[in-house]
C-alpha positions, 0 to 999 in steps of 0.5 A, a space after each residue: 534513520 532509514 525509511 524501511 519502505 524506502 529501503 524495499 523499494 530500493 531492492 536493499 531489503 528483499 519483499 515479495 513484490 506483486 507489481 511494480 512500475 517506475 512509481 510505485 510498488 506492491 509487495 505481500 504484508 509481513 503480517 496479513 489480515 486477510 488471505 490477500 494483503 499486499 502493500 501498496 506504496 509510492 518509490 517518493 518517500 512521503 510520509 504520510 496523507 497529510 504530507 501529500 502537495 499539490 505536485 503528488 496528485 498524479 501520483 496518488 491519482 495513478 496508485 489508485 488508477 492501478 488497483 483495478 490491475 492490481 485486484 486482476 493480477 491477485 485475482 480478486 473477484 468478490 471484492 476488497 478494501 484499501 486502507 490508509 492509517 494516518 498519523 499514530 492515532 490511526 497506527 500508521 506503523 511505518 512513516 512512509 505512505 502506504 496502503 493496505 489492499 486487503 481481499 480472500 474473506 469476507 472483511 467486517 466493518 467496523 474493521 477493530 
């Protein structure tokens, strides 16, 4: 079975791509929360926090580092909020490590 995400970041299935450089990929939620909700994912299929090695922290290191670009490039003044589910308890829909920047409203807490 494929890996949807890695099928976006592949270009075989079409998204609407907010940023991308050689490891990761931004590209519009098909199913919003919030006005701006984008998905933020690494091109390496992993699937899931509790899969990172030791060998994924510059990876994870640098998503984060590119946040600040990204909230610049949607135009995000007031705030936003990343979100990572883990495993099925948590709703992790699709296997392959991704997280939701959710921004455009004010975001409750606790989120359900």
């Amino acid at each position: 079975m494929t890996c949807v995400f890695c099928d976006i970041s592949k270009k075989i299935i079409s998204s609407n791509i907010v940023y991308e450089d050689e490891r990761i990929l931004v590209f519009k939620d098909l199913n919003p929360q919030a006005p701006i909700h984008v998905l933020i994912i690494p091109k390496k299929h992993i699937s899931s926090v509790d899969e990172l090695k030791e060998d994924d922290k510059n990876l994870i290191g640098d998503i984060f580092l590119k946040i600040n670009k990204i909230a610049k490039i949607l135009g995000c003044k007031n705030g936003y909020r990343i979100v990572n589910n883990c495993g099925r308890d948590a709703r992790q829909s699709v296997l392959h490590l991704h997280f939701h920047f959710l921004a455009g409203r004010l975001l409750k807490w606790p989120p359900c």
